[in-house]
MIKE-741424 format. One line per 2 residues: their letters; for each residue x, y, z negated of C-alpha. Coordinates in nm, 4 decimals, padded with zeros to 6 digits. Each point is the difference from the previous one (the first is absolute). Layout:
A) X,Y,Z  ...
END
This chain:
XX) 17.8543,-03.9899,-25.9498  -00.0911,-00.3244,-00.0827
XX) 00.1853,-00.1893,-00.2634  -00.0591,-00.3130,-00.2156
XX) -00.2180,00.1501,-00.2588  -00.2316,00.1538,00.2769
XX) -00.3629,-00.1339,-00.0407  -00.1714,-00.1920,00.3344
XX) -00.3376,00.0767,-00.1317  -00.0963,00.3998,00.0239
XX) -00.3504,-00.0214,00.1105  -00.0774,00.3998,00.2143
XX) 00.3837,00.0076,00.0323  00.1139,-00.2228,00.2405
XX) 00.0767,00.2005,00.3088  00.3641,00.0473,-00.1365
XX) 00.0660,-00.0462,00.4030  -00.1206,00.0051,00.3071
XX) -00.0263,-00.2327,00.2639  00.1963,00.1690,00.2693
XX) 00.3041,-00.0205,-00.3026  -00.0850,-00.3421,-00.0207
XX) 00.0429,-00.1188,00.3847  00.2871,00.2265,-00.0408
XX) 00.1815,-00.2025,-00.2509  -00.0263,-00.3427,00.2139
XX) 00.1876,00.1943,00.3160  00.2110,00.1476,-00.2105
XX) 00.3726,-00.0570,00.1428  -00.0949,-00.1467,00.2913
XX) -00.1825,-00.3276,-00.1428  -00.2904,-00.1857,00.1852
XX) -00.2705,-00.1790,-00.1526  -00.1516,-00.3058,00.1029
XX) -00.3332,00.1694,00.0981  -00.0412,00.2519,00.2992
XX) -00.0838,00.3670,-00.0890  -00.3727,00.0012,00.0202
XX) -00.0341,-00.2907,-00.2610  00.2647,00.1618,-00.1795
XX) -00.1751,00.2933,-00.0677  -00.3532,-00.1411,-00.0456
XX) 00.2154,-00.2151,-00.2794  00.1470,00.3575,-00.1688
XX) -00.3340,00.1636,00.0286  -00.2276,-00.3145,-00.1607
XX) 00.2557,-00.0642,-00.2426  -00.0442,00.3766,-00.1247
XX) -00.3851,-00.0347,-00.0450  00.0444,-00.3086,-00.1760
XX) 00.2538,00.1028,-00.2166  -00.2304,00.2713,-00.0987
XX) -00.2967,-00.2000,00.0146  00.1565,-00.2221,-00.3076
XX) 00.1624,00.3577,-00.1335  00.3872,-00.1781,00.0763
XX) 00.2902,00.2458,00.0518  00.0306,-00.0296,00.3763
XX) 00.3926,00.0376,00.0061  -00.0008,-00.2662,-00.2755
XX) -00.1980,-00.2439,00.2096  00.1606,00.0525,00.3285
XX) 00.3543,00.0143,-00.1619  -00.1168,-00.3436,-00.1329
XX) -00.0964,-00.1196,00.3739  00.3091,00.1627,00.1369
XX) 00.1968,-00.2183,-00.2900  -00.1996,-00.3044,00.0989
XX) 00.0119,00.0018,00.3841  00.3417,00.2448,00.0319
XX) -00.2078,00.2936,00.1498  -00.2155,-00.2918,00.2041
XX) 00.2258,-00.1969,00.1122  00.1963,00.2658,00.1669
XX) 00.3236,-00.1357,-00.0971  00.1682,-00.3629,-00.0563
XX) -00.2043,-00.0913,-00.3090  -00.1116,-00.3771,-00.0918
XX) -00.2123,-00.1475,00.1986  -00.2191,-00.1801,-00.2488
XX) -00.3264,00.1821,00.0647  -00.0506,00.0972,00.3992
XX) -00.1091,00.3601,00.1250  -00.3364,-00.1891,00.1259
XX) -00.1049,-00.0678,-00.3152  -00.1271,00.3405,-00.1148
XX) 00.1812,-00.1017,-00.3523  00.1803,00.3379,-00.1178
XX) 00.0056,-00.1304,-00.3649  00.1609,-00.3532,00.0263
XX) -00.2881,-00.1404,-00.1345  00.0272,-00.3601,-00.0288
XX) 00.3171,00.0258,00.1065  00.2704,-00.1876,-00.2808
XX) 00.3036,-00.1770,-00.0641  -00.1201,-00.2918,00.1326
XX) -00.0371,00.1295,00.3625  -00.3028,00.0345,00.0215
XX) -00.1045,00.2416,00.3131  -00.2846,00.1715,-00.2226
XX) -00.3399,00.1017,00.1252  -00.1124,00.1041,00.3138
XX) -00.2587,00.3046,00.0391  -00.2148,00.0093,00.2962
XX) -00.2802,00.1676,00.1247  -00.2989,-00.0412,-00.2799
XX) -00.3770,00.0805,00.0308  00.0366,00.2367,-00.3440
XX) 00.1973,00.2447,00.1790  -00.2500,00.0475,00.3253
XX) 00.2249,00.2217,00.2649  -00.0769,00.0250,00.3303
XX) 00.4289,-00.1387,00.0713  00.0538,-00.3290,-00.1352
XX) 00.3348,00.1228,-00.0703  -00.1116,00.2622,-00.2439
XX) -00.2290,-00.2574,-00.1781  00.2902,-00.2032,-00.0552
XX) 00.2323,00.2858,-00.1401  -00.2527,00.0851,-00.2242
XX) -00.0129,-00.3211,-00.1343  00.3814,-00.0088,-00.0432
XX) -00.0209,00.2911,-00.1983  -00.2603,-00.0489,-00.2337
XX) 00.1564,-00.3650,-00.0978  00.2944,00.1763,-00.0699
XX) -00.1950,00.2844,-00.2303  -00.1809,-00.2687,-00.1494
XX) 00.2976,-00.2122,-00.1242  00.1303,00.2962,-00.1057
XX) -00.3285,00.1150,-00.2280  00.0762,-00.3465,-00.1740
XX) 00.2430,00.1088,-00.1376  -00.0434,00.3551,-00.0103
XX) -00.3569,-00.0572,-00.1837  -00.0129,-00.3377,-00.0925
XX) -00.3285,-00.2675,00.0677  -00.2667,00.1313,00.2816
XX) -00.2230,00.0500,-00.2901  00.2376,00.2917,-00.1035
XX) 00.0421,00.1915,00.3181  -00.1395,00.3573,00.0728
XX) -00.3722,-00.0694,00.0820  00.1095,00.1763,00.3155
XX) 00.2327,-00.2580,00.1546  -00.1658,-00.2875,-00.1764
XX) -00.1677,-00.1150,00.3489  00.3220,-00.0809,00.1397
XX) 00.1005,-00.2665,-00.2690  -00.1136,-00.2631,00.2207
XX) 00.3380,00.0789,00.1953  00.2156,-00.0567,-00.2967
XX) 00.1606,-00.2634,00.1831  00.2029,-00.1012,-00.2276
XX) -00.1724,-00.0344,-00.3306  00.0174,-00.3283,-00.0822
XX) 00.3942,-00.0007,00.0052  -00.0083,00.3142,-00.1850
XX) -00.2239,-00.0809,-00.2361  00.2375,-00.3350,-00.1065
XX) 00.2891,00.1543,00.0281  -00.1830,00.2333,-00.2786
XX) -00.0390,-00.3141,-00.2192  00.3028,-00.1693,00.0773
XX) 00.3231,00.1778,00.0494  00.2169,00.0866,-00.2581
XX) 00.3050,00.1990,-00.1212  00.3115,-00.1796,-00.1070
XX) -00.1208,00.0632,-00.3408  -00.3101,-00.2267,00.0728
XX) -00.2352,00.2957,00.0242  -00.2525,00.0667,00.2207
XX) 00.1331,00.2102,00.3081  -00.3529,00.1407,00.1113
XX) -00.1205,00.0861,00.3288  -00.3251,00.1451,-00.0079
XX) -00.0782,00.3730,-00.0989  00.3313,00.0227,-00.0692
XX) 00.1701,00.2777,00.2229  -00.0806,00.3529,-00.1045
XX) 00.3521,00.1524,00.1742  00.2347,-00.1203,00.2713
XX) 00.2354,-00.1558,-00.2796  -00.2454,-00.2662,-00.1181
XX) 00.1020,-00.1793,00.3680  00.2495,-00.1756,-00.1972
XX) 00.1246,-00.3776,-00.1192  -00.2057,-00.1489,00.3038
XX) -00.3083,00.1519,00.0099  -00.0682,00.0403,00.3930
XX) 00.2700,-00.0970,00.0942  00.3769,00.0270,-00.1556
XX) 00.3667,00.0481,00.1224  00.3051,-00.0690,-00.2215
XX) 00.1408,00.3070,-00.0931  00.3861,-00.0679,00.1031
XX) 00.1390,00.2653,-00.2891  -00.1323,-00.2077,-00.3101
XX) -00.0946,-00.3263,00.1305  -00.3183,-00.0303,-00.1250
XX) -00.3912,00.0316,00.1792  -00.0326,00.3974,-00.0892
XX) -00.1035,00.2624,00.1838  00.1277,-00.0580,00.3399
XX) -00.3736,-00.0263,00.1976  -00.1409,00.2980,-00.2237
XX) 00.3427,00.1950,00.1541  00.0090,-00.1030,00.3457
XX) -00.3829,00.1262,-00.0119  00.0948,00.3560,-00.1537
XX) 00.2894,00.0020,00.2722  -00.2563,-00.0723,00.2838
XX) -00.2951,00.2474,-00.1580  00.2618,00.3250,-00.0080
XX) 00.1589,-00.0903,00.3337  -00.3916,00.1097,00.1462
XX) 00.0175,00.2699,-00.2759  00.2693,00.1343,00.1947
XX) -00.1465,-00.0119,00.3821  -00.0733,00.3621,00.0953
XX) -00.2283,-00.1143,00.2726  -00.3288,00.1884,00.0772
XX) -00.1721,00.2610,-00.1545  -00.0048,00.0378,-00.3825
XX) -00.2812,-00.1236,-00.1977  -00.2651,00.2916,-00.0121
XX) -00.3429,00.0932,-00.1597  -00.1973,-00.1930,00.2665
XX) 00.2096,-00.2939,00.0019  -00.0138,00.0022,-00.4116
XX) -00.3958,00.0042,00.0320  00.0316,-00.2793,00.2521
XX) 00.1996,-00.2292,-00.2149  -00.1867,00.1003,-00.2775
XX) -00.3438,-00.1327,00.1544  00.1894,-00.2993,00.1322
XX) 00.1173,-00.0655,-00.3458  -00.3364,-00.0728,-00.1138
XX) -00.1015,-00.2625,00.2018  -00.1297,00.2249,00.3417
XX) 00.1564,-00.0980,00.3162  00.0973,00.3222,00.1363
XX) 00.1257,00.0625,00.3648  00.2251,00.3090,00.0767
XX) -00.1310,00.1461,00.3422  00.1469,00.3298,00.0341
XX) 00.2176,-00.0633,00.2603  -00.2544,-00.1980,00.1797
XX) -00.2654,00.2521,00.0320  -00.0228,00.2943,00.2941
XX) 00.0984,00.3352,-00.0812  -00.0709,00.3108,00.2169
XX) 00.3040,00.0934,00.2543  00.0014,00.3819,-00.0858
XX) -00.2278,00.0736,-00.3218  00.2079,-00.0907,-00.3111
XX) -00.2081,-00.0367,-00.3077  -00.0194,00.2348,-00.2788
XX) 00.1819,-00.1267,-00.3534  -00.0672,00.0184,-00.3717
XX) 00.1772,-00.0018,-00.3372  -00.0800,-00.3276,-00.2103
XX) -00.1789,00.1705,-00.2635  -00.2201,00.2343,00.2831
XX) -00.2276,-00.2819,00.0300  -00.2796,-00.0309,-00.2859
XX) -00.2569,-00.2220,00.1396  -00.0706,-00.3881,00.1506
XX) -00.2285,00.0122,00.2883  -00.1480,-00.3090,00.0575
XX) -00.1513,-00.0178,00.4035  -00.1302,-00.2384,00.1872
XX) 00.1370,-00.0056,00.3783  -00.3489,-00.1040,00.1413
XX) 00.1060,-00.2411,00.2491  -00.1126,-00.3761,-00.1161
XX) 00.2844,-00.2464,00.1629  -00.0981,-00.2401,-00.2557
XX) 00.2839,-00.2259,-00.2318  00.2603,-00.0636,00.2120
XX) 00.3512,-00.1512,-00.0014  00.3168,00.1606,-00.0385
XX) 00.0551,00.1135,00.3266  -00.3501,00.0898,00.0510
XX) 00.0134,00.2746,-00.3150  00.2934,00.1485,00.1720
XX) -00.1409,00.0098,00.3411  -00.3026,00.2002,-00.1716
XX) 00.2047,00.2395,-00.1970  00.2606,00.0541,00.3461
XX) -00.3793,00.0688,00.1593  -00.0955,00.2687,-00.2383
XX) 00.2955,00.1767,00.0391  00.0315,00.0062,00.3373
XX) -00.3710,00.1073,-00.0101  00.1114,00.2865,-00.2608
XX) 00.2835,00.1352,00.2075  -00.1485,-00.0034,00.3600
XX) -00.3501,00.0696,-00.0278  -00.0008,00.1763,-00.3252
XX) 00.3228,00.1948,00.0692  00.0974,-00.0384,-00.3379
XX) 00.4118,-00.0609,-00.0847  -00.0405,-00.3341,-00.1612
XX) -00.2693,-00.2260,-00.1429  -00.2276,00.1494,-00.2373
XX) 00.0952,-00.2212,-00.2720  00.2399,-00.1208,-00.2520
XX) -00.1086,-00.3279,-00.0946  -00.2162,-00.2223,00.1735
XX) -00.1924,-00.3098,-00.1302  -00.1219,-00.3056,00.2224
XX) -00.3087,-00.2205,-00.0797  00.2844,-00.2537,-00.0266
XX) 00.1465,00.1934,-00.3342  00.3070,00.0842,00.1620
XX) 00.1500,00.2969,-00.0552  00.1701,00.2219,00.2439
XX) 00.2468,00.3059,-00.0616  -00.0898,00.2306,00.2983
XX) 00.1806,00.3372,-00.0206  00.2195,00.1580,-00.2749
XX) -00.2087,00.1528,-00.3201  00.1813,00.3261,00.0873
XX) -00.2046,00.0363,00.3227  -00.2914,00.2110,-00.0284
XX) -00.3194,-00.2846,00.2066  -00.2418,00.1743,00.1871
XX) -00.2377,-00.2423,-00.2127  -00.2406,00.2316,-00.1020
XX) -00.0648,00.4267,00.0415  00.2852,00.2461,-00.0811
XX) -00.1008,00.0766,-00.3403  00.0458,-00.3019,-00.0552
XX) 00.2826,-00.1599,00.1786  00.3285,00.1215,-00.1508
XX) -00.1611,-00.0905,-00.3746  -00.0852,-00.3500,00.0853
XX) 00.1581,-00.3357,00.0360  -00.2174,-00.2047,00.2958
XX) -00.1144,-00.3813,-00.0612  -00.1761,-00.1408,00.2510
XX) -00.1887,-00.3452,00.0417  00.0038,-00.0989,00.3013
XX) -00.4346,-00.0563,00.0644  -00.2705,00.1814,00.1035
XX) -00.2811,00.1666,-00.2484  -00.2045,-00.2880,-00.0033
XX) 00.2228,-00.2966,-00.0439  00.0308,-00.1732,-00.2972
XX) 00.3819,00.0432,-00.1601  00.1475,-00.3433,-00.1025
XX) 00.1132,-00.0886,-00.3635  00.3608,00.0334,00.1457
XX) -00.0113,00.3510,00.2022  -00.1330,00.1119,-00.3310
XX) 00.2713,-00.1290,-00.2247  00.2595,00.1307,00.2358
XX) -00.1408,00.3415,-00.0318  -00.0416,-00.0275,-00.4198
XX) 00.3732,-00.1188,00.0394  00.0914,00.3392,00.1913
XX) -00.1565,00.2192,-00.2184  00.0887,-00.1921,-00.3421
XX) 00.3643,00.0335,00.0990  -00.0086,00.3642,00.0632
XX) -00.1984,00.0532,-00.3257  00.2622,-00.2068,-00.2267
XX) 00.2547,-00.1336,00.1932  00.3503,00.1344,-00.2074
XX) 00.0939,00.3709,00.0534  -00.2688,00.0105,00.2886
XX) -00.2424,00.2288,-00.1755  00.2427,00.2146,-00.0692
XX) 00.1592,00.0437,00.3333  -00.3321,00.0400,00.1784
XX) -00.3137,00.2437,-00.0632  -00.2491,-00.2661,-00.0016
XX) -00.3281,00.0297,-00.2203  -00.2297,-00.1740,00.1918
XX) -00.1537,-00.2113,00.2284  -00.3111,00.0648,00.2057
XX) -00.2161,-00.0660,00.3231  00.0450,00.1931,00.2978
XX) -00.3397,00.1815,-00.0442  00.0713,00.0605,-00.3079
XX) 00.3097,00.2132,00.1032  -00.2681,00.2825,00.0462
XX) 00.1221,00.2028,-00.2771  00.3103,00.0137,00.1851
XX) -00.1598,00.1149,00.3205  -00.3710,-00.0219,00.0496
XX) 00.0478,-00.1185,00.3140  00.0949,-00.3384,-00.1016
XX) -00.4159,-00.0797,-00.0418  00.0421,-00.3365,00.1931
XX) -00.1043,-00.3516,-00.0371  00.3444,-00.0951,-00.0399
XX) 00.0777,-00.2527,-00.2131  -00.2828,-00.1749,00.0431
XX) -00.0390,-00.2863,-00.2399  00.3404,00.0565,-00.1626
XX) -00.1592,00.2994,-00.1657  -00.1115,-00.1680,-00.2629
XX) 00.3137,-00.1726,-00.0652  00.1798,00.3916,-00.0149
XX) -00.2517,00.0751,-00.2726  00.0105,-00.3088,-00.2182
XX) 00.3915,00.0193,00.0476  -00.0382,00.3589,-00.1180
XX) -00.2139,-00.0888,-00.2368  00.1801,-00.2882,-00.1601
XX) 00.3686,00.1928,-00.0234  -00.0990,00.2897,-00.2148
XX) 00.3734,00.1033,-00.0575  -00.0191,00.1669,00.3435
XX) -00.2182,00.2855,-00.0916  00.0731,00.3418,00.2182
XX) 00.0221,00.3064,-00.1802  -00.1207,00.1870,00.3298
XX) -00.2996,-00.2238,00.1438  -00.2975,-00.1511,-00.1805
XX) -00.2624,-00.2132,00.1305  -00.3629,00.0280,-00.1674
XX) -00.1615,-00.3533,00.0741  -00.3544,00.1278,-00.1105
XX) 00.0151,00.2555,00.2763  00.2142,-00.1478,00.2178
XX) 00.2046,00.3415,00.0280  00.3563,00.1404,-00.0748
XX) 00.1389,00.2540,-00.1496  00.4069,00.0934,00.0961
XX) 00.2302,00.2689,-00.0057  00.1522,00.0173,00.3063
XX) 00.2875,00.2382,00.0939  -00.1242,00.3110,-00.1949
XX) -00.3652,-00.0293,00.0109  00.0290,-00.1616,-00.3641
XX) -00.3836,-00.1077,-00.0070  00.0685,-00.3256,-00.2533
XX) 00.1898,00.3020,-00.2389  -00.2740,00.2255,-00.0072
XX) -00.3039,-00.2839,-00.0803  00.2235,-00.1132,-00.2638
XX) 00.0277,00.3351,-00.0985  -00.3397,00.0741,-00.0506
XX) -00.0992,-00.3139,-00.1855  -00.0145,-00.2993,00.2390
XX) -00.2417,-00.1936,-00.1557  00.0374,00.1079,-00.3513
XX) -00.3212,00.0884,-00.1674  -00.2099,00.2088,-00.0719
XX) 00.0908,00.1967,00.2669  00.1425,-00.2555,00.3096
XX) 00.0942,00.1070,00.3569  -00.1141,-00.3534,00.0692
XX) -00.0316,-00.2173,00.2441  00.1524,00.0923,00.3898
XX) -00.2852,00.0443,00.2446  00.1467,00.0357,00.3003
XX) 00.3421,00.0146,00.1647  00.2280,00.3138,-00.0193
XX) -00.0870,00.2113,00.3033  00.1749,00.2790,00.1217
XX) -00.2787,00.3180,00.1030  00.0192,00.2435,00.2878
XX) 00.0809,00.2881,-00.3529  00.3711,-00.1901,-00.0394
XX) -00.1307,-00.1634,-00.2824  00.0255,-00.3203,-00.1158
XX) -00.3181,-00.1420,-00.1780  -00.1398,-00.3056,-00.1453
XX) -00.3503,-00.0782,-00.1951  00.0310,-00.1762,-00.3257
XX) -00.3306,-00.0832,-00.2227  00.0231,00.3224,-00.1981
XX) 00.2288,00.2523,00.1906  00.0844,00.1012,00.3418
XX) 00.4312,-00.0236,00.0210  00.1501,00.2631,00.1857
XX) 00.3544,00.0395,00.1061  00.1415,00.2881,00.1724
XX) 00.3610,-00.0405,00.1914  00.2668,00.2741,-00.2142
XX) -00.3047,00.0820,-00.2748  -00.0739,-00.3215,-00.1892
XX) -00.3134,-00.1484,-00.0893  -00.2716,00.0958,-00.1422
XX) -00.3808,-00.1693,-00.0916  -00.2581,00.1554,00.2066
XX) -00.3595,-00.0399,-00.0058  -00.2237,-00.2731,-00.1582
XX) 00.0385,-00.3732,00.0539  -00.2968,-00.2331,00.0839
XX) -00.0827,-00.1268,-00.3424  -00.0729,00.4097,-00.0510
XX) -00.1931,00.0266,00.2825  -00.2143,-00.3451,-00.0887
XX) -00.0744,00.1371,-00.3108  -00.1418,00.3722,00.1793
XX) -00.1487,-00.2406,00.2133  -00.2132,-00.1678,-00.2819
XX) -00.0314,00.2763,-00.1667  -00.2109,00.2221,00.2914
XX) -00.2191,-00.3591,00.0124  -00.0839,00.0410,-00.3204
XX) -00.0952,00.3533,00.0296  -00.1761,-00.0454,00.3283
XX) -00.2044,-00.2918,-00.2067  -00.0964,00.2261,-00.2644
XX) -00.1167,00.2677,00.2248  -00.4009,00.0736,00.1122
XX) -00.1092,-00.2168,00.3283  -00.0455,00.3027,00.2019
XX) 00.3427,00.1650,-00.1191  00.0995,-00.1143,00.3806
X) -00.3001,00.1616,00.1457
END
């Protein structure tokens, strides 16, 4: 519920609604906005990234548009600013009659429809204006939506209505930085009604707002907000632009995927999808992510596309199946434990600046987003080759040049160190425990690489031998684990065997030249 202490700013908790609730609120009782239903809902759905892009309680900001326009004009409201003008904050808009601003289609908001250009330039006016007074001076915003001050459209006015108007006890009546909750709309700021009860300018726009925000509260419409749609909003909140795509994408007519708990998956697996389309707009991306699908489905056979997130050259970000689906991304070891990113290039090309921030964006929010961590398993994030420990037969050239990225990533966010899998950079080898053969346990066990006695280094991969026994060569001992018996050390490692090695030169030096004869 919102009410007037309710704060507008909640950075990673916006997604209070969704936007089926609110197009749901503007037809509510039979009422019919000024737009038809496609612009409609390419309004509700921009207005929900935004809101999150600036970290603005959506049903606060779209209770304020449904207080400024009466639900978009859908029913007798005053006619001072015009459905065309793409103005759902009154800005400019005063006592004076003035008709406010107009938003059109600008260059800063490239879309392939005009339309949506000029809807997101409505918007973010309206998110700017209301940073000025949420956060005060450009200089002062989030370094995050700092870009978008030049849409501030209004700063000017706000800034001397800052210096200039006052209480009736002379005092200043501020403007900028000076909302923190939904009450602070009040003796003008915005905009003002006269609250009939006491006579005086009080809190009469700050109410009609809290009225407007809990009557999309209330809208039952569409499916409640889930894990996927929280991860969504939560990478939209930081500044991605994120496109939801799961009902967009093929799905197989008879094979229904397998599912997972939340916390079944412990791994990122970052892949490449090895087709080079090259940056491309809007529509373009989702032509090439529809294309994989369908390629997934029909040729491969598989239920769905193999992945959960997908990343475009362009930086957008695209939602493509539910993180309970188990992606045929990678080998069965490794599927159900793994979470599926995917940039959408071949081996070879070159990922932008932005593909690459999208990705960091995915995986930062499912490292430290709040109560994420805890809901899900995840430890880690890694290339698709290096999945290997998983299932050796993941030994690909997949992810190509975001590889490096997976291990500097890794590298650079220690906290998400896996108490079952360690990689050994000098060797380029893992060691895991997987399911019961507890290989990491046992090295760790026997000294890792504690001196003077160390396992040491991995030298190879863990194999499984035609005996039922698991092995793997370390520097100094041979590991051995046997399915229902444990582990065990067996045999010399390879430091050992240099050191016979040496040891018969020697001897073979010392020895008479015809010893051989």
């Amino acid at each position: 519920m919102v009410t007037l202490d309710t704060a507008i700013y909640q950075p990673g908790h916006t997604a209070d609604v969704t936007p089926v609730q609110m197009l749901a609120v503007v037809y509510a009782n039979g009422h019919r906005p000024a737009y038809d239903r496609a612009k409609m809902d390419a309004i509700a759905h921009r207005w929900a990234y935004w809101s999150d892009v600036f970290g603005f309680l959506r049903s606060v900001t779209w209770g304020q548009a449904g207080h400024e326009t009466g639900w978009f004009w859908s029913r007798v409201t005053p006619n001072q600013v015009q459905p065309s003008q793409n103005n759902w904050g009154g800005l400019g808009a005063d006592n004076s009659g003035a008709a406010g601003a107009v938003f059109g289609p600008d260059p800063a908001f490239p879309h392939d429809d005009p339309q949506l250009s000029a809807i997101d330039h409505g918007i973010v006016a309206y998110m700017c204006h209301l940073a000025l007074y949420i956060h005060g001076e450009p200089a002062r915003w989030p370094e995050r939506i700092r870009p978008y001050a030049p849409f501030a459209y209004r700063l000017d006015a706000v800034r001397w209505a800052h210096a200039n108007r006052r209480l009736p006890d002379g005092s200043l009546l501020g403007f900028l930085g000076v909302v923190t909750v939904l009450r602070d709309f009040v003796n003008c700021r915005w905009a003002h009604t006269r609250d009939l009860e006491c006579g005086t300018l009080a809190n009469g726009y700050a109410r009609g707002i809290e009225v407007k925000a809990n009557e999309v509260l209330e809208q039952t419409g569409g499916s409640p907000v889930g894990l996927t749609e929280i991860i969504r909003d939560r990478i939209a909140a930081r500044g991605i632009e994120v496109h939801d795509l799961r009902d967009q994408l093929e799905r197989h007519a008879s094979k229904s995927p397998e599912t997972r708990p939340p916390d079944a998956w412990r791994y990122i697996a970052i892949h490449h999808t090895g087709v080079s389309r090259g940056r491309r707009s809007l529509a373009g991306d989702i032509e090439s992510w529809q294309g994989h699908a369908q390629f997934h489905v029909h040729t491969r056979g598989w239920p769905t596309i193999a992945y959960d997130i997908g990343v475009s050259l362009s930086g957008r970000l695209f939602i493509l199946q539910d993180i309970a689906i188990v992606g045929y991304h990678a080998y069965e070891g490794a599927n159900y434990q793994t979470l599926a990113i995917a940039g959408d290039l071949t081996g070879t090309n070159t990922p932008t600046p932005e593909m690459l921030a999208a990705i960091e964006t995915a995986c930062d929010v499912f490292s430290d987003a709040p109560e994420l961590p805890s809901l899900l398993g995840h430890t880690g994030v890694y290339g698709h080759d290096e999945l290997v420990f998983l299932d050796s037969r993941n030994s690909t050239d997949c992810p190509g040049e975001l590889l490096s990225w997976a291990r500097e990533y890794r590298n650079r966010t220690g906290p998400q160190n896996d108490p079952n899998a360690e990689h050994f950079e000098e060797t380029g080898h893992w060691i895991v425990n997987q399911d019961d053969i507890r290989m990491l346990d046992l090295w760790r066990d026997l000294g890792g690489l504690e001196e003077p006695d160390p396992v040491g280094y991995p030298l190879s991969g863990m194999t499984l031998d035609e005996d039922g026994v698991y092995r793997q060569i370390c520097e100094n001992r041979l590991l051995e684990w046997r399915v229902g018996q444990g582990g065990r050390s067996g045999g010399l490692g390879q430091r050992y065997m240099q050191l016979m090695g040496q040891m018969g030169r020697v001897q073979l030096a010392m020895s008479p030249d015809d010893a051989a004869v």
